[in-house]
Every structure is written in C-alpha cells, then in structure tokens.
C-alpha positions as CSV (number, residue, x, y, z in Angstrom):
1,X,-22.5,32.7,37.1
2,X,-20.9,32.4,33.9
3,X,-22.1,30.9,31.1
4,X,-21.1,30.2,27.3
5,X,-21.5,27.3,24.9
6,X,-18.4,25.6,23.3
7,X,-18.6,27.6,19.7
8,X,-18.4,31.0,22.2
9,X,-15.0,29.4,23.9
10,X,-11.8,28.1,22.4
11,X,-11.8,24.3,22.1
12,X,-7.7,23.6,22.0
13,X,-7.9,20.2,21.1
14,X,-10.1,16.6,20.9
15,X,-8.4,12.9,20.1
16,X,-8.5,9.4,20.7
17,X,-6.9,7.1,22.6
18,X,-8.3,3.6,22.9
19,X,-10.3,3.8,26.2
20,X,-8.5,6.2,27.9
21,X,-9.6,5.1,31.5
22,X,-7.2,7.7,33.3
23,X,-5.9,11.2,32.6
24,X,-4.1,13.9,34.6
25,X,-2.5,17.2,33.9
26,X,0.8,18.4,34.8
27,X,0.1,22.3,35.5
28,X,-2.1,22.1,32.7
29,X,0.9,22.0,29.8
30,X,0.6,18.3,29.5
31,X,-2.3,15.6,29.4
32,X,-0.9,11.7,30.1
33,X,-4.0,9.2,29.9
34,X,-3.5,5.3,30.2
35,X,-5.2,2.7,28.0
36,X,-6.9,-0.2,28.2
37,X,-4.3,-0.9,24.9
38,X,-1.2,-1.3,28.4
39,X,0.1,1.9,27.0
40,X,0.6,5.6,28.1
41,X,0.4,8.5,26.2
42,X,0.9,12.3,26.7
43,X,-0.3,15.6,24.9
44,X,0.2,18.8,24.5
45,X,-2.7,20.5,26.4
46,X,-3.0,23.6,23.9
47,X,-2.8,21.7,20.7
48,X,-4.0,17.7,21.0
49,X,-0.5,17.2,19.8
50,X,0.8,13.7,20.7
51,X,4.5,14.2,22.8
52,X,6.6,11.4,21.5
53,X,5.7,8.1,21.0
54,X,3.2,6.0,23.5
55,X,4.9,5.0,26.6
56,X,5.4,1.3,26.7
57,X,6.6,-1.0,29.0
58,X,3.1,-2.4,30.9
59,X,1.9,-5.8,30.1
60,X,-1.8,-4.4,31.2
61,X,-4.3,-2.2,31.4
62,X,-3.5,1.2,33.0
63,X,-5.9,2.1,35.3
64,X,-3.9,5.2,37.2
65,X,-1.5,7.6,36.1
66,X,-0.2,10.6,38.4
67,X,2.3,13.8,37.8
68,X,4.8,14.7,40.4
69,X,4.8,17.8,41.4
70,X,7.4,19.3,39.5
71,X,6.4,17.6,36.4
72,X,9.4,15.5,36.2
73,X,7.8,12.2,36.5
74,X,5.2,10.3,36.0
75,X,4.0,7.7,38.0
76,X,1.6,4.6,36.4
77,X,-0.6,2.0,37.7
78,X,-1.8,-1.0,35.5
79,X,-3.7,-4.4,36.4
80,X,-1.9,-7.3,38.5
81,X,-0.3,-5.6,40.5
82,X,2.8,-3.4,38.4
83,X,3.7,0.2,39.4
84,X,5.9,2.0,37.0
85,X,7.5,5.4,37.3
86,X,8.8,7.5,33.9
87,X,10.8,10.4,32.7
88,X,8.0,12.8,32.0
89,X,9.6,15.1,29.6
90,X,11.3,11.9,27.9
91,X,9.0,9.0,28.1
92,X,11.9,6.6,29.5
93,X,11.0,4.1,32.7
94,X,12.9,4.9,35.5
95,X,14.1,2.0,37.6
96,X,12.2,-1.4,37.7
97,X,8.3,-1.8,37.8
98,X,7.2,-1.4,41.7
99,X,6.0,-4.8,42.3
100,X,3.6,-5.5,46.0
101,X,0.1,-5.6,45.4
102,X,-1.6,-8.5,44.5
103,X,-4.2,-6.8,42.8
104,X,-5.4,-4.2,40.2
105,X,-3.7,-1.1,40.5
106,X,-6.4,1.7,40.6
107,X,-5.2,4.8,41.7
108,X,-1.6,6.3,42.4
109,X,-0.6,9.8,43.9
110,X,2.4,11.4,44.9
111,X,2.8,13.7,47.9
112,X,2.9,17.5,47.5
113,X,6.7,17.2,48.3
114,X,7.3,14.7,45.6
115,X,8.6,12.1,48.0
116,X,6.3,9.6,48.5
117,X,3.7,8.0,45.7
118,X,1.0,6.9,47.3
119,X,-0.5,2.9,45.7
120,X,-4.5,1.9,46.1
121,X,-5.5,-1.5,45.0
122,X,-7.8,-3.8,44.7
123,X,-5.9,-6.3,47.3
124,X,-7.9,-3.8,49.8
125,X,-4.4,-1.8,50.8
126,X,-2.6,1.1,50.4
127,X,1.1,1.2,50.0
128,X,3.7,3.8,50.2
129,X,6.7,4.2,48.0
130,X,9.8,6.1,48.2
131,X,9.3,8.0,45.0
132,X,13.2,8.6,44.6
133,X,14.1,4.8,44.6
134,X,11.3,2.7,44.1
135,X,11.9,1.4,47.9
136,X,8.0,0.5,50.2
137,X,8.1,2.6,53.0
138,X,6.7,0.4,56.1
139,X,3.9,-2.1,56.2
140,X,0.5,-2.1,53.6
141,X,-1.5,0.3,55.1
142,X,-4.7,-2.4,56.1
143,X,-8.1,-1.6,57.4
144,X,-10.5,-1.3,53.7
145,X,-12.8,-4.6,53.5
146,X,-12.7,-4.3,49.6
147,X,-10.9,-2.7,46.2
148,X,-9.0,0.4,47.3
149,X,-10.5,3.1,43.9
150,X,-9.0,6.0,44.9
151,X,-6.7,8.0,47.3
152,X,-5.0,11.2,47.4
153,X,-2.6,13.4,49.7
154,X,-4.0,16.5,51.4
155,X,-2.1,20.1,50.3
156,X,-0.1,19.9,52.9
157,X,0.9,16.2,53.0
158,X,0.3,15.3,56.3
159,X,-3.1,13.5,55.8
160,X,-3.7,10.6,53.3
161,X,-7.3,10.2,52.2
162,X,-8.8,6.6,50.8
163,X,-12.0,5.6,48.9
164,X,-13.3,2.0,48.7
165,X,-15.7,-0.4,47.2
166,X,-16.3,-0.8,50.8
167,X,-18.8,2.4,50.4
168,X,-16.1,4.2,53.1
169,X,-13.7,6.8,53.3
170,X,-10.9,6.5,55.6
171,X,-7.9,8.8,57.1
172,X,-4.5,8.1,57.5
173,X,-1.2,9.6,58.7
174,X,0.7,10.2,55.5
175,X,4.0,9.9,58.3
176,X,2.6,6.7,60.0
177,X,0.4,4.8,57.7
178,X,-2.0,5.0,61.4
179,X,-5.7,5.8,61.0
180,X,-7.0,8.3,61.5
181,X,-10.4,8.0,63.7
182,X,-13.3,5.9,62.4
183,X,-14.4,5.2,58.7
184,X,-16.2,7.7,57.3
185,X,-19.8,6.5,56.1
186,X,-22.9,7.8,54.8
187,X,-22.7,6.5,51.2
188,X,-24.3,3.9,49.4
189,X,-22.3,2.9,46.8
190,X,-18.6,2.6,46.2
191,X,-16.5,5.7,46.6
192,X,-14.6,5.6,43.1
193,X,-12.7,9.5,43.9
194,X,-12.0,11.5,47.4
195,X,-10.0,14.6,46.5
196,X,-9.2,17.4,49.1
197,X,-10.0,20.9,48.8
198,X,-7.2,23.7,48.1
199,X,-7.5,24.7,51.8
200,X,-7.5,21.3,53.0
201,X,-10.2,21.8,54.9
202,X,-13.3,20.0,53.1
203,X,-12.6,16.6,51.4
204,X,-15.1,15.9,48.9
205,X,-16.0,12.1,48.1
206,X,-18.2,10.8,44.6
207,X,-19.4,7.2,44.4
208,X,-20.2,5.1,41.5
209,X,-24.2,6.4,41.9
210,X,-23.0,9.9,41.2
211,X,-23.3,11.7,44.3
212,X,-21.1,13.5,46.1
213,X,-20.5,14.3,50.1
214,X,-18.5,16.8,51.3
215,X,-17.0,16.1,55.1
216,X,-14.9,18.3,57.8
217,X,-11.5,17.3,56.9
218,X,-10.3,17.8,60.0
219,X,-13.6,15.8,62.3
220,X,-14.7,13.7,59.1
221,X,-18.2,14.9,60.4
222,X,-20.3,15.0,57.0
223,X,-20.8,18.7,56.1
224,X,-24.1,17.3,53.7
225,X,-24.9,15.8,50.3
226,X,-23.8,18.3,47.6
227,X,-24.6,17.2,44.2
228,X,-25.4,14.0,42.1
229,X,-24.7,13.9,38.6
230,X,-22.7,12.5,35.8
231,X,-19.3,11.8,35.3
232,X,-16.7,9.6,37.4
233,X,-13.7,11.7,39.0
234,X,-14.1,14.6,41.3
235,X,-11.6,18.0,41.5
236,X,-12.1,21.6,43.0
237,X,-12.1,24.6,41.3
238,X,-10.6,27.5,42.5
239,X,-13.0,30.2,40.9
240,X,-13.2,34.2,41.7
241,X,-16.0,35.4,43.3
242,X,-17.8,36.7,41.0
243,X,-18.6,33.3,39.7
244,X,-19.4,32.0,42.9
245,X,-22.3,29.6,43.0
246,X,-25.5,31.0,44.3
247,X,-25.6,30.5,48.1
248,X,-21.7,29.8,48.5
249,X,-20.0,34.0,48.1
250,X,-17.4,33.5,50.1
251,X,-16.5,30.1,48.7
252,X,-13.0,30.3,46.7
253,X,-13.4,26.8,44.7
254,X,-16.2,24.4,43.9
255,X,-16.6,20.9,42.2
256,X,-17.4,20.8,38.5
257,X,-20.7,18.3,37.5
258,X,-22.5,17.0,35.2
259,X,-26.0,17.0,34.4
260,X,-28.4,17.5,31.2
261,X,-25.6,18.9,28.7
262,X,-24.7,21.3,31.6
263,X,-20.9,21.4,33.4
264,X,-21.7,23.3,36.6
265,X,-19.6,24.5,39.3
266,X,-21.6,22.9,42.0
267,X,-25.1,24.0,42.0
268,X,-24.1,27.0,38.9
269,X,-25.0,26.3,35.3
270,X,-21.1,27.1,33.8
271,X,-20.7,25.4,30.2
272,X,-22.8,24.1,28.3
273,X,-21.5,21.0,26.2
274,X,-23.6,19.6,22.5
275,X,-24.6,15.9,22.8
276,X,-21.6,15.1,19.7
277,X,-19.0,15.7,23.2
278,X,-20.7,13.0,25.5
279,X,-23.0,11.1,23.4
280,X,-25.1,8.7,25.1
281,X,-23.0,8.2,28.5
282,X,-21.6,10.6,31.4
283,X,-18.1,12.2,30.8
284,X,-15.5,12.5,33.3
285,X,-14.5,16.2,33.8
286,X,-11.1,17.2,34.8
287,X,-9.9,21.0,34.9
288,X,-6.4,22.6,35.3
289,X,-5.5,26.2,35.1
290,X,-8.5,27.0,33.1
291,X,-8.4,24.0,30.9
292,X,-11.7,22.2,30.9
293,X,-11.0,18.3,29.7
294,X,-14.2,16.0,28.6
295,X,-13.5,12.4,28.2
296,X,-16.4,10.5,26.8
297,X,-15.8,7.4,25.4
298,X,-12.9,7.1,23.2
299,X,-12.7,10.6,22.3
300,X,-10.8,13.6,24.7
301,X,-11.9,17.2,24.0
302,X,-10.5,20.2,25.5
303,X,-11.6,23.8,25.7
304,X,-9.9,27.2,27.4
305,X,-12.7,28.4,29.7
306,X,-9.7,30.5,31.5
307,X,-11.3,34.0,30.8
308,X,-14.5,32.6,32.4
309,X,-13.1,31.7,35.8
C-alpha cells in the first residue's frame, strides 16, 4: 500500500471550467472536459495550460466527450440529441453534427480500432457510428427500458457494454448490435458508468448510490459487491504488485474510490486528498498513466502519483 498526502506528491495543475460534467484523457497528455456553458475545452495535462481556444459549435450542454484512440479526434455528446466529432490537435469540427437520438446524449466511446463511436442516450438506445464518416451503422440498438448513462467497448472490441437508469447492465455484439444473454441485475439504483477491466475479463459497474459490482465478463455472473463510496465515474488501474490491495496479490489493476478524504485503490488507503480539493460533495476520479484528476465542483486538480504506482 502506498500512501502520501498531496504537499508529498506533485500537483501539475488545478482550473475551472464552468461545470465541467465530463472529462477524458488522451494518453494522459491532454484533458478535454465539456460544459454545461455548450462548450469544450482541452488542457495540457502537465501544466493546466488551456490548448487553444474552447471548442464551439454545440447549442447545449455537453454531457460526453471521448478520445480516439490515436488521439486524433475527439468525439462529443451534448443535450437533444447532437453528436459532434473534432480535430483533436486543432479544435476544428469534422463533418456535420451526428443527428439520431431523440434524447440527451450521455455517454460516447469509440472502439479500440477507432472505427466505430459508440452513442448512449436518454431515448433508451444505443447507436453505432461509422467514426470515419459520420454514417449509422444498422438499426438503434433497443432492449434498455430507460436513459442509456453509460457504455463502453471491451479491449478487444468485440463486446459492447451498457448502463441504464433501468438499474441494468446489458451485453452486446459490438459486430451485430445482438445481445448478448440476459440483463445483468443486482443493483438498486441507476448504473451511471460500466467500464471493462484491462484483461477484459471483469466489467465493473457503479450506480448513482455509490456502489460498485464487479461481474464475469464473459457469464455476467456477479463476481460480488466491491466497494461503495464517493464519486461518479469508474476506471481500473493497472498498479504493480507491490501495491496490491490487501487480499488481491495477484491482481494487476484495481478501481480507484472515494471515501473520508481517502482515494483508495479498491479496499487500499492510496492518497490522501485536504477538504479545499472536494469540499462538501464527492469528486469524480479519473487516472491515466499516473495522472490522478479530481473534479469537484467547478474546480479540476491534478497530481503525478506515477512514482507511487
């Protein structure tokens, strides 16, 4: 277990950007959040330095934003329905806006290959996207009874993984849009983030009541309740074993938490963060490379805990 307060680590960088709702890294070099204020912005990840000027072209709030895997674009979701895809390293829109859902855009992924982008919504369906041209690929994928929050690709792109206000997680065929079995169930509240681990073996799911449950990705037979604590996204870690939480040796990556001032790699006390970085409410945590990002309210702050994983 490692542990170290922020004044022992380097903090690279905190700013604002009006409610920044959604962030993601690009290899851990660049930070792009969306804003209530309909406009995208992107950062260096070192520095807090602002890349250019904010990204402009939605006429809502952005909920979603998503790298492609190389970096080279940047895929954004916004309210009503509006999908937009942009130069990363230049800011311009590429193409028109992706127009289909008739709801809220709340989460967008692309495919490890970079071909497909992946659309959740709250019209209860999934879409696919040709990420070259903009172009749907087949039908809405149907079969959610409410708001689609979150959904992304396993590593190897064959499986496409969904989280829903309907308090289930569902499977699909990234190929086929088919499902994949049954809905998975055995949460009580509204899955807001489903990631997959590095292996692609163990997807891990977090609801809106904080807790998390980890499932066979391969069965969807629920492998227990991990953790329940604050913030709202979920992420593995891939962490050496030396660091490996206390019961888990052999376990090459782990889910960052939140609870009482504490980040912790599941069950391990790893960072421990002053009220003046979270205040009264529950950050979000993302990591990247050995970047640790808090968002808490208006305010981002980001720290190099790289020599600690």
């Amino acid at each position: 277990m490692a542990m170290f307060t922020p004044l022992r680590s380097r903090q690279t960088a905190e700013f604002w950007h009006p409610d920044p709702t959604t962030a993601r890294f690009d290899y851990g070099r660049v930070l792009a959040s969306g804003s209530d204020d309909h406009t995208i912005r992107l950062w260096d990840a070192q520095t807090g330095t602002p890349l250019g000027l904010p990204l402009t072209g939605h006429n809502y709030w952005v909920r979603s934003v998503a790298f492609s895997p190389d970096g080279r674009v940047l895929a954004s979701g916004s309210d009503y329905g509006t999908i937009r895809l942009w130069d990363a390293r230049t800011g311009t829109p590429l193409g028109q806006p992706l127009t289909g859902h008739y709801g809220h855009i709340s989460s967008v992924a692309f495919s490890p290959d970079g071909r497909v982008l992946a659309s959740g919504s709250e019209d209860r369906t999934i879409r696919l996207w040709d990420a070259q041209t903009g172009t749907p690929l087949g039908q809405p994928l149907r079969g959610h009874n409410y708001w689609v929050r979150s959904i992304t690709f396993s590593p190897d792109g064959r499986v496409l993984a969904s989280g829903s206000d309907d308090h289930t997680i569902r499977l699909w065929d990234a190929r086929t849009g088919t499902p994949l079995g049954q809905p998975l169930k055995g949460h009580d509240g509204c899955v807001h983030s489903v990631a997959f681990s590095p292996d692609g073996r163990v997807l891990a799911s977090r609801t809106n009541d904080r807790t998390i449950l980890l499932w066979d990705a391969q069965t969807g037979t629920p492998l227990g309740r991990l953790l329940r604590g604050g913030g709202h996204g979920i992420s593995f870690v891939p962490i050496s074993h030396r660091v490996a939480p206390e019961g888990h040796p052999r376990l090459p990556y782990c889910i960052p938490n939140f609870h009482d001032h504490w980040v912790k790699l599941s069950s391990s006390r790893f960072f421990w963060l002053p009220s003046q970085y979270w205040a009264a409410e529950s950050p979000t945590i993302l990591f990247s490379n050995g970047i640790l990002v808090i968002k808490s309210g208006l305010k981002l702050s980001i720290f190099d805990v790289s020599h600690a994983l």
